[in-house]
N, C-alpha and C positions, 0 to 999 in steps of 0.2 A: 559584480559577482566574483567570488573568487571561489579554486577547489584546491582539493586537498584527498592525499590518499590516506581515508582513515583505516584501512586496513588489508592485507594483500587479495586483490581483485576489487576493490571497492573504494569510488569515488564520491567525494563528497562536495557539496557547493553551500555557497553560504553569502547574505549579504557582508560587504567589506564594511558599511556605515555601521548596521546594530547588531550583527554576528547572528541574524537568523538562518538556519536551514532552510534550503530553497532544494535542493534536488536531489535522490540517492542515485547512483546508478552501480549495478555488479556484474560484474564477470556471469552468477548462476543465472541472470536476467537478458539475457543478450537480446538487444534492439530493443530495450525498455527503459526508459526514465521514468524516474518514482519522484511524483512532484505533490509537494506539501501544501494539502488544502488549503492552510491558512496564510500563504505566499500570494495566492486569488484574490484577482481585485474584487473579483464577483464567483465566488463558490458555489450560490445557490444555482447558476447559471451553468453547473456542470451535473449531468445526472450519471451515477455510479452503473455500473454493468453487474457488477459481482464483489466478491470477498473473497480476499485472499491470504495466507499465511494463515485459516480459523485453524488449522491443525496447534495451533500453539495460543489461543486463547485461553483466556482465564475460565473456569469453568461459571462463574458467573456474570460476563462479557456476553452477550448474544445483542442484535440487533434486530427488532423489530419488523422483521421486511420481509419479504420472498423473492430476493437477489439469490442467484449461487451460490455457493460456499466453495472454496477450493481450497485443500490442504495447505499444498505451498503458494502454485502460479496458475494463473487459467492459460498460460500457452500450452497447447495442446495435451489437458485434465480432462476427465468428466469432473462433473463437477461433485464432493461430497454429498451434497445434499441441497434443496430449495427454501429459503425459511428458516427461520428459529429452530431452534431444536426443540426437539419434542416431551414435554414432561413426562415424566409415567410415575 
């Protein structure tokens, strides 16, 4: 694995074999590493708490669930909202 600062406060890691993303970590995150699903030997084998960053989804992006939603970070949010959004 190797990193790399792609931009100021913000780290990045990557395999050295096929150049994939394997980890983000920033400065506005602190004591969090953001590790990329598909880096998972086994994904299915991890279950999600919440959602985060939805402050910046596409407006047709929702996900099926009643997970949290949190604007930016769930360190210490309430949370936006539980669930999909709501049609009207």
């Amino acid at each position: 694995m190797s990193r790399f600062a792609s931009s100021p406060g913000v780290e990045r890691s990557f395999c050295r074999s096929c150049g994939s993303p394997i980890t983000f970590v920033g400065e506005k995150w602190p004591g969090e590493v953001h590790i990329y699903a598909g880096t998972l030997d086994d994904p299915a084998s991890i279950s999600p708490q919440g959602h985060v960053n939805v402050g910046e989804a596409l407006s047709w992006a929702d996900i099926a669930d009643h997970l949290p939603r949190y604007e930016r970070t769930a360190r210490d949010a309430k949370p936006m909202r539980r669930g999909p959004k709501v049609s009207t």
